[in-house]
C-alpha positions as CSV (number, residue, x, y, z in Angstrom):
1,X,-18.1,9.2,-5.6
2,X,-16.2,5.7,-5.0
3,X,-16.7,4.4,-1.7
4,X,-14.0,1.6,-0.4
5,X,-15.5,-1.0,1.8
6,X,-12.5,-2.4,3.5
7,X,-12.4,-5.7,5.4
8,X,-9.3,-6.1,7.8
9,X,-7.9,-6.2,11.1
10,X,-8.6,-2.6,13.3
11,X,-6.3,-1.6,15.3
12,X,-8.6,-0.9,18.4
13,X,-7.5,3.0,18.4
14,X,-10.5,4.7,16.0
15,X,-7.7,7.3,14.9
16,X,-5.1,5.1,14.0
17,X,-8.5,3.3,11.8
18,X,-9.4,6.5,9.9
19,X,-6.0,7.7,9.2
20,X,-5.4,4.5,7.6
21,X,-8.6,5.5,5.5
22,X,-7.4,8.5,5.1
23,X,-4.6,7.4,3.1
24,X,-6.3,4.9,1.2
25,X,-9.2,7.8,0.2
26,X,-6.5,10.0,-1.0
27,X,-4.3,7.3,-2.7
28,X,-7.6,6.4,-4.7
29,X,-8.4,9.9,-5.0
30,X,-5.1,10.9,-6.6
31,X,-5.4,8.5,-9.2
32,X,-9.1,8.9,-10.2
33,X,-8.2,13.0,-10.2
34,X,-10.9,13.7,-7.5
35,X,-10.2,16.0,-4.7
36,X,-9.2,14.1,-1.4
37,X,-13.3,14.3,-0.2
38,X,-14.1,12.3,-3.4
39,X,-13.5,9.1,-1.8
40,X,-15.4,7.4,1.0
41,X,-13.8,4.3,2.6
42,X,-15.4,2.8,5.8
43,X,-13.7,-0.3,8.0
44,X,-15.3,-3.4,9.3
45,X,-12.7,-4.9,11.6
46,X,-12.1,-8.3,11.4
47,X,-12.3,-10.7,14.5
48,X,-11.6,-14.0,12.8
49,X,-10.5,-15.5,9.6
50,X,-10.0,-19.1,9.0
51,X,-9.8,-21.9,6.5
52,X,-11.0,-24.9,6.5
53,X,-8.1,-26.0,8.6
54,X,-8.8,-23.6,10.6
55,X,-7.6,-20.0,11.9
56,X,-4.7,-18.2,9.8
57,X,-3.6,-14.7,10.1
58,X,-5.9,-12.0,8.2
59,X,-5.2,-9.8,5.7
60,X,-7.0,-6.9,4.4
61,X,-9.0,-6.9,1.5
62,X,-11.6,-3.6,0.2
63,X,-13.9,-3.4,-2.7
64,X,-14.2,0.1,-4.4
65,X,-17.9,0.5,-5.3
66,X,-18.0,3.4,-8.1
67,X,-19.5,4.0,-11.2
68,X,-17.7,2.1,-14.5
69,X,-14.9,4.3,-15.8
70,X,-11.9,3.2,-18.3
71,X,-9.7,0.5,-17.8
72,X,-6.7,2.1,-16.8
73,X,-7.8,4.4,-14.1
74,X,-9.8,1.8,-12.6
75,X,-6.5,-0.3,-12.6
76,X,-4.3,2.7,-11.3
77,X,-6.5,2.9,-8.2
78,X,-6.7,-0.6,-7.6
79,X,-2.9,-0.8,-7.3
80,X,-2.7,2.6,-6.0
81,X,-5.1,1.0,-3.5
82,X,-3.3,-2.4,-2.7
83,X,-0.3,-0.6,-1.8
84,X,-1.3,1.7,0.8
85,X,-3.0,-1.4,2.5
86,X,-0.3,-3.6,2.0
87,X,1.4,-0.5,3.6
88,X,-1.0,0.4,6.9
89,X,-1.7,-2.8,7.6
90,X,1.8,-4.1,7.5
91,X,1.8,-6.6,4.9
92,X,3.4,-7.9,1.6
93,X,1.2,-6.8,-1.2
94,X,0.6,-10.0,-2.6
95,X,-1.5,-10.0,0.7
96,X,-4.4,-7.8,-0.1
97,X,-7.4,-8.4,-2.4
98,X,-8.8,-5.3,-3.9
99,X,-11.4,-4.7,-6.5
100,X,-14.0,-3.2,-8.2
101,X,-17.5,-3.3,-8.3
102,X,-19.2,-1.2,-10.8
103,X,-22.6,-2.1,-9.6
104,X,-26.0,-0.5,-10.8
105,X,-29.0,0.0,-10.0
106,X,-32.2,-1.2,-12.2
107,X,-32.9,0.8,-14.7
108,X,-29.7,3.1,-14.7
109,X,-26.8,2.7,-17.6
């Protein structure tokens, strides 16, 4: 089960938040052929992002932990993915930073 960890401006309204993630899980979803509950996605709201300059706008960015699968389905979801946050967050897609983390634990393949 992939779980999307996104990092991005909420909204302040917790509905507005999960319906967000509710597109994102099923966007995800649809491309990895999992049923719509096949995805988790949780929001940590953003209060500041700056530069070394200092503060510029934010934009969202999410990593998809899930186990390693092949190259193109990862890819589909990842675009799949960067659009619908591009989308519900209201900006260009060349403004969102997705990927994804096949992690492991020790021991496992």
């Amino acid at each position: 089960m992939p779980v999307i960890q996104v990092s991005a401006p909420g909204t302040g309204d917790a509905q507005r938040d999960a319906a967000r993630l509710t597109a994102l899980c099923r966007a995800v979803a649809d491309e990895l052929g999992l049923p719509g509950s096949g995805v988790v996605a949780a929001l940590t709201a953003v209060s500041a992002t700056v530069t070394g300059r200092g503060p510029v706008a934010a934009w969202p960015t999410a990593v998809v932990h899930g186990s390693a699968r092949p190259a193109p389905a990862t890819e589909a979801a990842l675009e799949a993915a960067g659009r619908v946050l591009a989308a519900q967050w209201g900006v260009a897609p060349d403004e969102v930073w997705v990927e994804w983390s096949a992690g492991r634990l020790p021991g496992r393949p």
